[in-house]
C-alpha positions in Angstrom: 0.0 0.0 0.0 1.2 3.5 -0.8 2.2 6.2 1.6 -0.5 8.2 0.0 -3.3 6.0 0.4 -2.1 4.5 4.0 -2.6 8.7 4.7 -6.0 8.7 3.4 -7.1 5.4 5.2 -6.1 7.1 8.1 -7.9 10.3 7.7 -11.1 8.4 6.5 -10.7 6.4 10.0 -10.3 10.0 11.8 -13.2 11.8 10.5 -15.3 8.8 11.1 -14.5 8.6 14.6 -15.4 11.9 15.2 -19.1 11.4 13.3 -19.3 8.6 15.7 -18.4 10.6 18.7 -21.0 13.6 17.7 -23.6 11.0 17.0 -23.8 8.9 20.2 -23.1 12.3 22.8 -19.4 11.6 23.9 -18.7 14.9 22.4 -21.3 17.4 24.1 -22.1 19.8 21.0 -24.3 19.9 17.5 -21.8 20.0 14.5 -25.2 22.4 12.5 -25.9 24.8 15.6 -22.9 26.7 17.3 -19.9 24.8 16.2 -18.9 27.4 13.5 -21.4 30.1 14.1 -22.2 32.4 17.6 -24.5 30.6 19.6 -27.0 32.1 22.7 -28.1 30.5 25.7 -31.2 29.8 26.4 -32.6 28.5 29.8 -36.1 26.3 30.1 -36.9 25.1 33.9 -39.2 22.0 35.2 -39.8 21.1 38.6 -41.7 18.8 40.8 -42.8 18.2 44.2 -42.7 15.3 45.9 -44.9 14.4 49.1 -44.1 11.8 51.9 -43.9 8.9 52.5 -40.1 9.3 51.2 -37.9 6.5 49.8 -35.1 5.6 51.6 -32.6 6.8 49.0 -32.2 9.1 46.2 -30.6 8.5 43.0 -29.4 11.4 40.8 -28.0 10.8 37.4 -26.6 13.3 35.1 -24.2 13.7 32.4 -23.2 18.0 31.5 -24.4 19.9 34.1 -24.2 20.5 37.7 -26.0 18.7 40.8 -26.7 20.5 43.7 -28.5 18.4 46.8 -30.2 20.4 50.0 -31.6 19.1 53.0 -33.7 20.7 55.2 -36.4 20.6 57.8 -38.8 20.5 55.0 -41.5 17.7 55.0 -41.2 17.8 50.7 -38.7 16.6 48.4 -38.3 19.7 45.6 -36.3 19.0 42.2 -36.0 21.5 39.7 -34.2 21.2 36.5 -32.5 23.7 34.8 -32.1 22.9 30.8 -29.1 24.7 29.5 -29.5 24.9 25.6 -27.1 27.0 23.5 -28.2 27.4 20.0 -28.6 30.5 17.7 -32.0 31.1 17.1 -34.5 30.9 20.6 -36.6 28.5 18.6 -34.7 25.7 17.9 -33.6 25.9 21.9 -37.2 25.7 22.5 -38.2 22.8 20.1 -35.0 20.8 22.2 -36.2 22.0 25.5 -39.4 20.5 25.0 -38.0 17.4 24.2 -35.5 16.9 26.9 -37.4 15.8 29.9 -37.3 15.3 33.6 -37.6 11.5 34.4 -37.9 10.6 38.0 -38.3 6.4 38.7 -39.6 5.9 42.3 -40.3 2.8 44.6 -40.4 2.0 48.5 -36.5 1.9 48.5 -34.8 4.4 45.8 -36.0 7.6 43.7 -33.8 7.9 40.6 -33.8 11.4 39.0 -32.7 11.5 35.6 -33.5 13.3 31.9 -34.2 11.7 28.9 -30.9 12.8 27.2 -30.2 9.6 25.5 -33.1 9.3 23.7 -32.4 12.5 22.0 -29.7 12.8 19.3 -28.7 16.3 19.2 -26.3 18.0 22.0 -24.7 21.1 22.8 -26.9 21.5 26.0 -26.8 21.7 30.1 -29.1 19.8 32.5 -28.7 21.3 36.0 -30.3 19.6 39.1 -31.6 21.2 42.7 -32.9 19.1 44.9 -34.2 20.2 48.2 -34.8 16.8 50.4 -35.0 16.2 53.9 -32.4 16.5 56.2 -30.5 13.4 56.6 -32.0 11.8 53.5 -29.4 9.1 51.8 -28.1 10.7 48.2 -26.3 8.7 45.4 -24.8 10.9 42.3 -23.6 10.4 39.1 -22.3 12.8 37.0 -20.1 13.4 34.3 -19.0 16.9 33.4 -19.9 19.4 36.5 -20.2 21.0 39.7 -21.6 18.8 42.6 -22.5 20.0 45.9 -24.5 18.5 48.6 -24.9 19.5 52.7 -27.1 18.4 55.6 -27.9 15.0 53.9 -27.1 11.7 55.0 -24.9 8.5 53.8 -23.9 10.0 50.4 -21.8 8.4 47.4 -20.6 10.3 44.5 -19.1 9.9 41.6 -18.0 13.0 39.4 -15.5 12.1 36.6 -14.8 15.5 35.4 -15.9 18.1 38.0 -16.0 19.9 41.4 -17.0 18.0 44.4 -18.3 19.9 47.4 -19.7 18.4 50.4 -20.3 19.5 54.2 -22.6 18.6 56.6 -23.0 15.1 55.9 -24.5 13.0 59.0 -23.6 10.1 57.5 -20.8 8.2 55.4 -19.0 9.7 52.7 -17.7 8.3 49.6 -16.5 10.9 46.5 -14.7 9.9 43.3 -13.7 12.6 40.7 -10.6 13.7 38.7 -9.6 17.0 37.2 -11.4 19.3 39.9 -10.8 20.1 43.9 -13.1 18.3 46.5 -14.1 20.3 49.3 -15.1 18.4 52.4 -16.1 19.8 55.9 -18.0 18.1 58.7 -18.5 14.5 58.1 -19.9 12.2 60.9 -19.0 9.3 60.5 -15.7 7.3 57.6 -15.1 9.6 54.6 -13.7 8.0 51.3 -11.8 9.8 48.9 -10.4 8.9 45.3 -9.4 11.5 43.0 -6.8 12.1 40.5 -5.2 15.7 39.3 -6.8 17.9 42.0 -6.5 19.4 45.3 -8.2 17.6 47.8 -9.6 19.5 51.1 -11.1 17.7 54.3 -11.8 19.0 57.2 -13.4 17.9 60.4 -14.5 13.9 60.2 -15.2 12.0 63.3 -14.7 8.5 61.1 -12.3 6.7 59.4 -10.4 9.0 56.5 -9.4 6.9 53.5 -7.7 8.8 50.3 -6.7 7.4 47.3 -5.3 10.7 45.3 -2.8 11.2 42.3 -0.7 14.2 41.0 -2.5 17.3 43.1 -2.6 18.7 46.8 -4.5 16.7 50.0 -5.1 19.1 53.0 -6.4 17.8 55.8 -7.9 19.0 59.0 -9.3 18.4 62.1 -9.7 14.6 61.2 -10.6 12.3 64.8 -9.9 8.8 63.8 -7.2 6.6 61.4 -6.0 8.4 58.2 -5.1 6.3 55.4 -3.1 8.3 51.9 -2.5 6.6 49.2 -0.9 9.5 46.7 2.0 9.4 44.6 2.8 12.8 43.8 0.4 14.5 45.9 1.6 17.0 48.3 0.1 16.7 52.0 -0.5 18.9 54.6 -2.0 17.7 57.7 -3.1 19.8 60.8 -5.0 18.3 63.9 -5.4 14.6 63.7 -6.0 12.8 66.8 -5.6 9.2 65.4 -2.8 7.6 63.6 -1.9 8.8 60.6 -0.6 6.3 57.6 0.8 8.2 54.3 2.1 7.0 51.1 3.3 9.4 48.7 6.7 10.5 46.3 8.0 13.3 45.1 6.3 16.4 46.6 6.3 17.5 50.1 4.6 16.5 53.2 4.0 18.6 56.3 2.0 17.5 59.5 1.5 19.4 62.2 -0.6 18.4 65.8 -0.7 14.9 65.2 -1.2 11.5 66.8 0.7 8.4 65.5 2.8 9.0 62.2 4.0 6.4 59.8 5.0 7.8 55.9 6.7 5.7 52.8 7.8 7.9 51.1 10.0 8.2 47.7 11.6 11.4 46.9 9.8 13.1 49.6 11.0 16.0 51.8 9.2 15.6 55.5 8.3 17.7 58.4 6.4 16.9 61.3 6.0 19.2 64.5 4.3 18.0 67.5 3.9 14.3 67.7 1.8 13.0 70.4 3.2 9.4 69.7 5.4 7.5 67.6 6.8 8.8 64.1 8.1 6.0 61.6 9.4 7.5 58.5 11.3 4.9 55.4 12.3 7.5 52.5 15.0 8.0 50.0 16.7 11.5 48.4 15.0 13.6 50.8 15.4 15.6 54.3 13.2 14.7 57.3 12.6 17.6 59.7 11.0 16.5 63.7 10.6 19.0 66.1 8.3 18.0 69.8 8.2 14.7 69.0 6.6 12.6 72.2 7.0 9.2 71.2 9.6 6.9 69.5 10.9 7.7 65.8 12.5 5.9 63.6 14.2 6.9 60.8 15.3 4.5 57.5 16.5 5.0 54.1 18.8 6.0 51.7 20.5 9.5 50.7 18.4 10.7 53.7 18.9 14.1 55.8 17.6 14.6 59.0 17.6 17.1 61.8 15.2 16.8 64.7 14.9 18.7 68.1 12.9 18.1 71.1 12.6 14.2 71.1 11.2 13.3 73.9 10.4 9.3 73.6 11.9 6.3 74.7 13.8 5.6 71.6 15.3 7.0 68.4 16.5 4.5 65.7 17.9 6.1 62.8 19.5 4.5 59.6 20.4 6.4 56.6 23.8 7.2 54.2 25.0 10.0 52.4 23.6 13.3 54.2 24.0 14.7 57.8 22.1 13.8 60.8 21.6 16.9 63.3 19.9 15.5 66.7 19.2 18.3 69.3 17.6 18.4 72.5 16.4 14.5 72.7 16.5 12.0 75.2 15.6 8.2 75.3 18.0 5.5 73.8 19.6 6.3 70.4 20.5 3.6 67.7 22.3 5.7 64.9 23.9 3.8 61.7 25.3 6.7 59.5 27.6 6.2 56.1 29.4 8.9 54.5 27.4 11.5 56.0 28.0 14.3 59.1 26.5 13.0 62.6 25.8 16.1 65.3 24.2 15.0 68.8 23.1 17.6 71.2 21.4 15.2 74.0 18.9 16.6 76.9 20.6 14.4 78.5 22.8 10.7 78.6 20.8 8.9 81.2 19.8 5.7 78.3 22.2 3.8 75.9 23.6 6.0 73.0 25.3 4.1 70.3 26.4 4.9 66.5 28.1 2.8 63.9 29.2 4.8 61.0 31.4 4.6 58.3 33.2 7.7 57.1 30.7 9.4 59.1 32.4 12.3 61.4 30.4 12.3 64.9 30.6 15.6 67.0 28.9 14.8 70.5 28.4 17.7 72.9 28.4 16.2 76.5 25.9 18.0 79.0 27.6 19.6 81.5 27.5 17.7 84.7 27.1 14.4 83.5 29.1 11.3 83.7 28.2 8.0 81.9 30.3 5.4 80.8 32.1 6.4 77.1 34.1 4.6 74.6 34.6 5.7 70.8 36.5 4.6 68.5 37.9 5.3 64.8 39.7 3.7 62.1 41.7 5.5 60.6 40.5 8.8 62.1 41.2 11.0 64.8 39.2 11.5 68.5 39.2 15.3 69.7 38.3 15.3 73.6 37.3 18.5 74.7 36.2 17.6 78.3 37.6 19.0 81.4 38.3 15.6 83.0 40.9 13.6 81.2 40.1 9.9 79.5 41.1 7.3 81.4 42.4 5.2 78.2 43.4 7.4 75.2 44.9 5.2 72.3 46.6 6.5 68.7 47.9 4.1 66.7 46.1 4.3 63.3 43.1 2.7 65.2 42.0 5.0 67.7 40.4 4.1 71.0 39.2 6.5 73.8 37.4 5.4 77.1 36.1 8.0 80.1 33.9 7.5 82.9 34.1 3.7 83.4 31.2 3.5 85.5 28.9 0.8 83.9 29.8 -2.4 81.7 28.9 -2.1 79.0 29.4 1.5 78.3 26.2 3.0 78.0 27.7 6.2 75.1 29.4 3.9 72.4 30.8 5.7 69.4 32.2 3.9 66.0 33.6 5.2 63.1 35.9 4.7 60.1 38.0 7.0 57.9 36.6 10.1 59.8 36.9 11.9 63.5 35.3 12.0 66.2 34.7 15.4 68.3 33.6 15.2 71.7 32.7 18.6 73.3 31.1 20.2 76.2 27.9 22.3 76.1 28.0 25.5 76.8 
């Protein structure tokens, strides 16, 4: 086959594709009215009432257009439809209008509110949905293309490919998947699910469960009372005021907590800062700096190519494993575990009262000894160099291309054990 007539194969393939698409309503507009001409929007509303005895749910189903969903203390259920048309002459929009319906499908259990849209072949139009219901009332959503907003309802579950979700007030369970637009959450009851893709992501006071499954975007969240759960590569976090524990999975953007319970994070690529820890903080990351500050429970540290400086650690242990940047420790107590490789180690403890040990390998290790304090010490470096700086002398002090230093032999083992290799080791007082 010729170059030429592969070309027009391809082309005849294209165009009908795009017949295709206009036909069956994938592509929301009329190739005769407003694709190449100015086009005016017209709008045509319907609206019914609905008397008790209520279903227990209600369905809404939309495909271009925007859902909105009340409650109130109303004894009613109101729905009004909005039909968006644009065309250029007023009536053609009409002769649409009165073909594009409200449906509504109602038994004991579920009221479904829908249009007709399908059954008509010509597009380029909006449906818009209000629904006033009663407080509490259990909602269900589809939509396609749109804003969605609902408040002072019950369970709710809604799906949104390519819009806004907002929701608040909700006395029951949440659930919310959409891509390409924020979600806005605030005041949930009881779990609240979130999957979205390509947004930013805002929740704010839930007394459940907080699940979040989120890609490429930002995740704020707020005020949350129970377990946290992220899944979101890409997705940069910022978390303020959650009581339970806290379980984040991300890469390559930033993640900040602030007033938290229980931390654990994977991360990839990830810089980290946490202030103010209530519990334990677990942390396993690569290419990144970590950042503690008020930390009240244990932390530990592991990864690769992994800074970290932390200040006011306050639990009963600190395990820390990393290569390739500098650890800074200030103002911590508890035991301490450090393996460091080719990276700076700086220790600033509250205090010495628990077991303090570091294996490194050209890792240099500056210590600075509380004044006042003596505890067991013995450090030692291959093919380094040990600086005392204490006022009372070692009592073993050994050069000889493997360097040894002991002080304070109080307790066996030594409680302050210091290894290195290819690197020194400064030991100093604090001022």
């Amino acid at each position: 086959m010729k170059l030429r007539e592969v070309f027009l194969l391809i082309l005849i393939i294209s165009v009908g594709v795009v017949f295709t698409h206009i036909y069956t309503g994938k592509w929301d507009f009329d190739w005769g009215e407003g694709f190449f001409f100015d086009t005016e929007e017209f709008t045509y509303t319907e609206s019914e009432i609905i008397a008790p005895p209520f279903p227990a749910e209600i369905q809404v189903i939309n495909r271009n257009g925007s859902i909105e969903v009340q409650g109130t203390a109303e004894d009613s259920i109101r729905i009004r439809l909005d039909r968006r048309i644009r065309r250029r002459r007023e009536e053609t929009a009409r002769q649409i209008a009165d073909e594009l319906r409200l449906v509504l499908e109602q038994d004991e259990q579920l009221l479904t509110v829908s249009t007709n849209r399908d059954e008509i072949g010509r597009q380029n139009f909006q449906t818009d949905f209000t629904l006033i219901v009663p407080e509490g009332t259990d909602i269900r959503i589809k939509n396609r293309y749109g804003l969605v907003q609902v408040s002072k309802v019950g369970d709710t579950d809604i799906i949104n490919r390519n819009g806004e979700v907002r929701a608040w007030d909700i006395s029951g369970n949440l659930i919310i998947e959409n891509s390409y637009e924020d979600v806005s959450v605030e005041n949930v009851l009881l779990d609240c699910q979130v999957g979205s893709r390509q947004s930013n992501v805002s929740l704010t006071n839930v007394k459940g469960t907080t699940l979040v499954a989120h890609r490429y975007g930002r995740l704020e969240l707020n005020g949350l009372e129970k377990d946290v759960v992220v899944d979101g590569p890409h997705v940069q976090i910022y978390g303020k005021n959650l009581t339970g524990p806290v379980d984040l999975d991300s890469s390559y953007e930033r993640i900040t907590l602030e007033d938290v319970g229980a931390v654990h994070i994977r991360g990839d690529n990830t810089p980290i800062s946490v202030v103010g820890a209530r519990s334990s903080v677990e942390i396993q990351d690569r290419y990144a700096r970590i950042e503690l500050e008020n930390v009240r429970g244990d932390v530990e540290v592991t990864g690769r190519d992994l800074g970290l400086w932390a200040r006011g650690l306050s639990g009963e242990k600190v395990i820390v494993s990393t290569s390739y940047r500098d650890v800074d420790l200030d103002d911590f107590t508890g035991e301490v575990v450090i393996t460091l490789d080719n990276g700076r180690l700086t220790l600033h403890p509250a205090s010495l009262d628990l077991p303090l040990e570091v294996r490194g390998t050209y890792c240099e290790i500056e210590l600075y000894w509380p004044s006042g304090t003596r505890r067991s010490l013995e450090a030692q470096t291959k093919n380094g160099a040990i600086h005392w700086g204490l006022p009372e002398a070692p009592s073993v002090n050994v050069t000889n291309g493997h360097s040894i230093l002991k002080a304070f032999p109080d307790d066996k083992p030594p409680l302050i054990l210091l290894s290195t290799t290819y690197a020194d080791i400064h030991i100093k007082q604090q001022d």
